[in-house]
N, C-alpha and C positions, 0 to 999 in steps of 0.2 A: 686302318691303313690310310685314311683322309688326312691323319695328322702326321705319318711319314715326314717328314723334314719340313714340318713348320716351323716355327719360332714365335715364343712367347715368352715375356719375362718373367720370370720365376714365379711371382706376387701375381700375374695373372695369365698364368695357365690355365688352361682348363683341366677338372680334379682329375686323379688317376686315381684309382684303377678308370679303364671308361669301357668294359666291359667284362663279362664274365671269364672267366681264368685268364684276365691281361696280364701279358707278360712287356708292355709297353716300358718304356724308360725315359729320364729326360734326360738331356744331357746337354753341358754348356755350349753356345756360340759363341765364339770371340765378338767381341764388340767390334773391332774391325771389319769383321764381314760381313755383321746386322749394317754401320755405316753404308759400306761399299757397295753391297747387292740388296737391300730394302727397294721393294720399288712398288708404286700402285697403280693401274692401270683401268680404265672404263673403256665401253665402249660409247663412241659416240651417238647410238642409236639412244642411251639411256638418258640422254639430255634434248635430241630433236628426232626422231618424232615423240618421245615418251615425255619427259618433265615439262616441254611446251607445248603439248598437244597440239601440233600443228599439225596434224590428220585429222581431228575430232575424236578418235575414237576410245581416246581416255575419257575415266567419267571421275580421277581422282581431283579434279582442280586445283592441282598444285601451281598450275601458271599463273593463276588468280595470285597465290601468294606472293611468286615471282615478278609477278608485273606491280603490285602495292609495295615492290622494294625497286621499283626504275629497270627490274630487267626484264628482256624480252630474246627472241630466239637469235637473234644479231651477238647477244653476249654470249650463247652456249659455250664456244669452244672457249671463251674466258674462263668460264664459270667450272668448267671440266677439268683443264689444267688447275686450275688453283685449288679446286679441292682435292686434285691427286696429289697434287704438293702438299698441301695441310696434312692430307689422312696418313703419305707417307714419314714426315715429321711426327705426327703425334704416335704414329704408331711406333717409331723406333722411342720414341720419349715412354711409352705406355699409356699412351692418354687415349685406352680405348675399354669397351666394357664388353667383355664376352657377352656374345646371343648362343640363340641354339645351336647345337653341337647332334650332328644326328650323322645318315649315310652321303650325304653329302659333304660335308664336312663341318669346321667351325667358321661360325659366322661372327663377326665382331662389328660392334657403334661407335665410331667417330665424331664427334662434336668437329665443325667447324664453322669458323666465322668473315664473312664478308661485308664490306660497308654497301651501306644503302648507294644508288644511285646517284641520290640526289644533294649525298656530304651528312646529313643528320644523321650521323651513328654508324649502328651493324646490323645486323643480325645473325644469330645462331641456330644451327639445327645439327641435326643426327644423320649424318647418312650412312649406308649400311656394305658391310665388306667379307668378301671371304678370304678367309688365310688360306694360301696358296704353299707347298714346299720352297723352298730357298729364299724368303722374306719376301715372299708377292704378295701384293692385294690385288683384287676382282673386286670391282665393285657390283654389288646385288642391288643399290639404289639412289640414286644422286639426295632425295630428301625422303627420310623415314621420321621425320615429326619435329618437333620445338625441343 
């Protein structure tokens, strides 16, 4: 019932059957209304106090990565919007790769890319989303890795 009115492109759905006597179906979305209602949302708590630990009480050191690329907790709500924009773009494109699929639902990995701080380049990472009914994403983690 998790996948109830999700939306995935054909090429990467997740397999069916996806349980014992499933009587599951797919069935097409207009591409109009993947446009129109696609939308990803975070919440803010997942960028400040979690990806800057600016509590202490994370021991993941991702701000160490984030500050060797010029940002700091002043860019959060930057950095939050643009990768809802990205991961909503790549996901109507399909530029995402199924994760686990369990009672919770299915999870999917977005690549997105930001420039460095300082003009030298970008960089890219994985952050982590759940498919929501009617073309929503949740995001489950602002950076899941390189």
């Amino acid at each position: 019932m998790k996948l109830d009115g999700c939306w995935f492109q054909k090429e990467k759905a997740p397999p069916c059957p996806h349980h014992p006597f499933c009587h599951c179906t797919l069935e097409p979305v207009d591409y109009a209304v993947v446009l129109i209602n696609t939308s990803a949302y975070s919440d803010y708590r997942k960028f400040d106090p979690y990806l800057f630990n600016t509590t202490g009480l994370q021991t993941h050191n991702k701000e160490k990565l984030f500050k060797e690329w010029g940002y700091t907790v002043e860019d959060a709500r930057w950095l939050q919007a643009e990768i809802e924009r990205q991961a909503e773009e790549r996901y109507i494109a399909g530029k995402y790769t199924l994760g686990k699929l369990n009672w919770n639902g299915q999870r999917i990995s977005i690549r997105v890319i930001i420039p460095r701080r300082d003009g030298t380049g970008e960089v890219s990472f994985i952050t982590g989303w759940m498919v929501e009914p009617g073309g929503k994403l949740r995001m489950t983690t602002p950076y899941g890795g390189k």
